[in-house]
FIZANU-217708 format. One record per residue (C-alpha): x, y, z; residue number from 1. Coordinates in steps of 0.2 Angstrom, whole numbers, plus 5000, padded with zeros to 4 digits. Layout:
BEGIN
[site [X,Y,Z],NUM]
...
END
This chain:
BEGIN
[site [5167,6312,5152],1]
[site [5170,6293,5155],2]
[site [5168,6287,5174],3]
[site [5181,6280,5182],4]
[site [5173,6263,5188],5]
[site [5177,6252,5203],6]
[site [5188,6238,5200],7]
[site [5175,6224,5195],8]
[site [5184,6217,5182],9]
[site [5197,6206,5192],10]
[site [5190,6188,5198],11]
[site [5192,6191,5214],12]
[site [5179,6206,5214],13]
[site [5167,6198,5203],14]
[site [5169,6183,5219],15]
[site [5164,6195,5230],16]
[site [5148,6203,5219],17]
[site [5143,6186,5215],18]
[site [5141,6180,5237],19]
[site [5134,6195,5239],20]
[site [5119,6193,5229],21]
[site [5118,6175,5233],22]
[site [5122,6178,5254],23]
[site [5105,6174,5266],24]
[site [5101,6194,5269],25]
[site [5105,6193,5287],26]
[site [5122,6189,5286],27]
[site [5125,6206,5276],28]
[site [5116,6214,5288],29]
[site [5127,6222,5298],30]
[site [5136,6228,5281],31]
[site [5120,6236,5274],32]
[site [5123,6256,5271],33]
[site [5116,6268,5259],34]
[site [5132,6277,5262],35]
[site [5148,6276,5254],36]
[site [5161,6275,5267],37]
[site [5173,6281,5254],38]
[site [5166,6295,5249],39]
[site [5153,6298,5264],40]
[site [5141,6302,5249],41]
[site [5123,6296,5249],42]
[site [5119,6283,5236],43]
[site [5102,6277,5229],44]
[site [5098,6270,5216],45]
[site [5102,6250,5209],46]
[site [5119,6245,5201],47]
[site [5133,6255,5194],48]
[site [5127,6273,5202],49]
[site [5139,6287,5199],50]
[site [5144,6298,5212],51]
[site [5137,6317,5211],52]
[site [5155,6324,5203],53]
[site [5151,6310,5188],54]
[site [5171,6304,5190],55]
[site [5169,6288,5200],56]
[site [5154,6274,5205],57]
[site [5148,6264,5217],58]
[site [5139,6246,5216],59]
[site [5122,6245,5224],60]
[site [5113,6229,5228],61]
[site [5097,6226,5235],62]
[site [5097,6243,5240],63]
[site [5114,6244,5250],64]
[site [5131,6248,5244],65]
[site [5143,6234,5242],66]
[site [5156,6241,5233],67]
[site [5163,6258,5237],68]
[site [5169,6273,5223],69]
[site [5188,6265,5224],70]
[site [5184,6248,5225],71]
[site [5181,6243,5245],72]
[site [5172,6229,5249],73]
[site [5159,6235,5261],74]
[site [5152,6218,5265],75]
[site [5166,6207,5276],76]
[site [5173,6195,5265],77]
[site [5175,6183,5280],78]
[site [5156,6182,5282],79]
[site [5153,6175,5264],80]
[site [5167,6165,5265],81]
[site [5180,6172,5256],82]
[site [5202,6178,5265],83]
[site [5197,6193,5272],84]
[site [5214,6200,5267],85]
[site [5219,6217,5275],86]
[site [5200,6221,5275],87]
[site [5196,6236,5288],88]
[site [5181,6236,5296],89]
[site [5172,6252,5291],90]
[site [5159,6254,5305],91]
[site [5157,6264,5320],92]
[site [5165,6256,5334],93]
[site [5153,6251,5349],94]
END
């Protein structure tokens, strides 16, 4: 079985992975989960982690997942400088 893998081949993904590793830690932050908030599943580990079922996977960086099972952006774009686009804030509200 062949994972389905998140969407990192198109240039504006790779943007996004690229100002995340290089973005000054606390302006990520508020972003930093070890939770998918796709999937609600649990991720450790470093890279491309599968999820438990094996079908999808998540991008973890520096500990935090950045890049959800189907693709989301976890981190704001806005803070590392990229169109935000119809990006959804994922968080609790206050």
């Amino acid at each position: 079985m062949t994972a389905k893998t998140p969407p990192m081949s198109d240039e504006a993904t790779r943007d996004y992975l690229q100002r995340v590793r290089q973005a000054d830690p606390a302006v990520i932050a508020p972003y930093r989960t070890g939770t998918c908030p796709e999937c609600e599943e649990s991720v450790e580990g470093e890279g491309l982690v599968l999820c438990g079922d094996g079908e999808f996977a998540h991008v973890v960086l520096g500990g935090a997942v950045v890049l959800g099972c189907e693709g989301f952006w976890i981190v704001n774009p806005a803070v590392l400088g990229l169109d935000p686009g119809s990006w959804e804030d994922w968080r609790p509200a206050s």
